[in-house]
C-alpha positions in Angstrom: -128.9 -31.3 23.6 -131.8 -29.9 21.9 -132.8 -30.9 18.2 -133.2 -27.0 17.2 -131.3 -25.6 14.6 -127.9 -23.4 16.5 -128.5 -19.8 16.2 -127.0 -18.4 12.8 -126.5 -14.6 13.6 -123.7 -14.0 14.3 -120.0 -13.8 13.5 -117.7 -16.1 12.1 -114.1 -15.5 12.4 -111.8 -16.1 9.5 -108.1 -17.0 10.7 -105.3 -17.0 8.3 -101.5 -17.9 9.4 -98.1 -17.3 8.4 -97.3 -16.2 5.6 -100.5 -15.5 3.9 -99.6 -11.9 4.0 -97.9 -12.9 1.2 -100.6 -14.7 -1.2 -100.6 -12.9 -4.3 -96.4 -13.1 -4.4 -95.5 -15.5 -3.0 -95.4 -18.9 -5.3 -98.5 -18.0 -7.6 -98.3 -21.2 -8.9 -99.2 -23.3 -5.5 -101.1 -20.9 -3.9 -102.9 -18.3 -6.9 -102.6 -14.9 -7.6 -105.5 -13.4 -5.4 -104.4 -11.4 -2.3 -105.1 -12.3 1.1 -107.3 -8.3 0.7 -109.2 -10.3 -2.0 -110.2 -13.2 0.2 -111.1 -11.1 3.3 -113.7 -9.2 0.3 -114.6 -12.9 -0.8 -115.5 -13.6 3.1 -117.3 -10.7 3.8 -119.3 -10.8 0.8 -120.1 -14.5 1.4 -121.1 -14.2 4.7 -123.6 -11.2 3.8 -125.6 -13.5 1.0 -125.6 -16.3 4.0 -126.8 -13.7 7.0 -123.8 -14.2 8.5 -120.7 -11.3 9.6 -116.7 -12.0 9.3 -114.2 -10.8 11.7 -110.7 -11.5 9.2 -107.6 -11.3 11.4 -103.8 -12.8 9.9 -100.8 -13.3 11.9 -97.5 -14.7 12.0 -97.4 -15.3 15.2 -98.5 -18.6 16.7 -100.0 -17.1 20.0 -101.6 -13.9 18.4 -103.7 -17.1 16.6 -104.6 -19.0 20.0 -105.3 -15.6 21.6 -107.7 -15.0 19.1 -109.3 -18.4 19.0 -109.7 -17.9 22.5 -111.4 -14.3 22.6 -113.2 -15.5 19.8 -115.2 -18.4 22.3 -117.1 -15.2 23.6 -118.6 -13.9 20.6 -118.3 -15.9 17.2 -120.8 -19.1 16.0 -118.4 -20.3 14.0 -114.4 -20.3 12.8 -112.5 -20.8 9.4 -109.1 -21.3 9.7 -106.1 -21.5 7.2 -103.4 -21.9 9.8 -101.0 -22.3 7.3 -97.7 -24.1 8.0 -98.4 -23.9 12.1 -101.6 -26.8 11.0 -98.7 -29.1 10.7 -96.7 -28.1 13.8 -98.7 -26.9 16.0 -100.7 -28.3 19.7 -101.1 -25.4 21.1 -103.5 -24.1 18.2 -105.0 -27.6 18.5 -105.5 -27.4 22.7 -107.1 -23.7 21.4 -109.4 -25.0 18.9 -110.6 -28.0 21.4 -111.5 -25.6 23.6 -113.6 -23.7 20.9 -117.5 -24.3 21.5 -118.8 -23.8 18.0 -117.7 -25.5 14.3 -114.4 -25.0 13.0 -113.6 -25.3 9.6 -109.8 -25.8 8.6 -109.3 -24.5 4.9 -106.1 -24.8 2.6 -105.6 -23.1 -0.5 -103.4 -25.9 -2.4 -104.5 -29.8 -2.1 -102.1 -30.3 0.7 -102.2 -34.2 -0.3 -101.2 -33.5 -3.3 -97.8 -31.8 -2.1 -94.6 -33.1 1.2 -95.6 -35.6 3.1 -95.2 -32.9 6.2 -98.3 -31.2 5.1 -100.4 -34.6 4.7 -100.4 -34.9 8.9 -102.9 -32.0 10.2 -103.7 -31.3 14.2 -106.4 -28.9 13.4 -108.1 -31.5 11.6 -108.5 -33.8 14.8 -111.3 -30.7 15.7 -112.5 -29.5 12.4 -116.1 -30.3 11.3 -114.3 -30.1 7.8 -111.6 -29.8 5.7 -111.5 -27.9 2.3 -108.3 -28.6 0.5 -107.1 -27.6 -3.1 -110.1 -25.2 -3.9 -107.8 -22.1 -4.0 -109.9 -19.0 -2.7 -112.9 -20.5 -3.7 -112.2 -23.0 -1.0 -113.0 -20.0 1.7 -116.5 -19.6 0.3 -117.3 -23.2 0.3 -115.9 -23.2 4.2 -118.7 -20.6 5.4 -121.5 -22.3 3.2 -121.0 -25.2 5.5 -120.4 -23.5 8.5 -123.8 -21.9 7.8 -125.0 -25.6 6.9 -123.8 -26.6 10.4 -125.8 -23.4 11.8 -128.8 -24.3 10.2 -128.6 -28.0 11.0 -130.9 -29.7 13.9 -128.4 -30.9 16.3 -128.8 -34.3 17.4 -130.4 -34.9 21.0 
């Protein structure tokens, strides 16, 4: 492996799960009153100041995520992802994200330590370079700086 920085041009692709349709209504008090609109604007304004472009995409559904991890193997240098409830439950987003060539970065709006013992156990985190938890929106920001850390970084040989 070469010690040259990965190349940073390109797109990142910003994942959110079930229910985050919702953010803005749905329990303000866990999860903030910004809008899952809001935080795509956050990501796209973010990844302009670091050089970097966001594809956002939200779903519901457990395989419209892993279809889109996978597409996203041909053309993304990096992936933020707030799977939501499915971090908990699912493999098949973990088998997904394994596959996944470039840095992944698993974000959560609430400090999911800090809340059931369910949401303590993560399988996306087994694959994430990181883990921002408990930063609200904000935490989506933080997530591409380091991804654009990571795509800066020499890679060891």
């Amino acid at each position: 492996m070469s010690n040259a920085p990965l190349d940073r041009r390109g797109t990142v692709l910003v994942l959110n799960g079930p229910n985050l349709d919702l953010l803005g209504e749905r329990d303000p008090e866990q999860y903030g009153t910004t809008t899952l609109g809001e935080i795509e604007q956050l990501c796209r304004d973010t990844a302009e100041r670091l050089g970097l472009e966001v594809r956002c995409l939200q779903s519901n559904h457990e395989g419209v995520l892993v279809d889109a991890i996978h597409d996203a193997r041909r053309d993304t240098v990096g992936l933020v992802g707030n799977f939501a409830a499915y971090t908990h439950t699912s493999v098949a987003i973990l088998d997904a994200l394994a596959a996944y060539p470039a840095p992944v970065v698993e974000v959560h709006l609430s400090n999911v330590h800090a809340r059931e013992e369910f949401r303590r156990q993560s399988y996306v985190s087994r694959v994430a370079a990181a883990v921002i938890a408990g930063a609200g929106a904000h935490g989506y920001v933080l997530a591409l700086e380091h991804l654009a850390f990571l795509l800066d970084a020499p890679r060891e040989a």
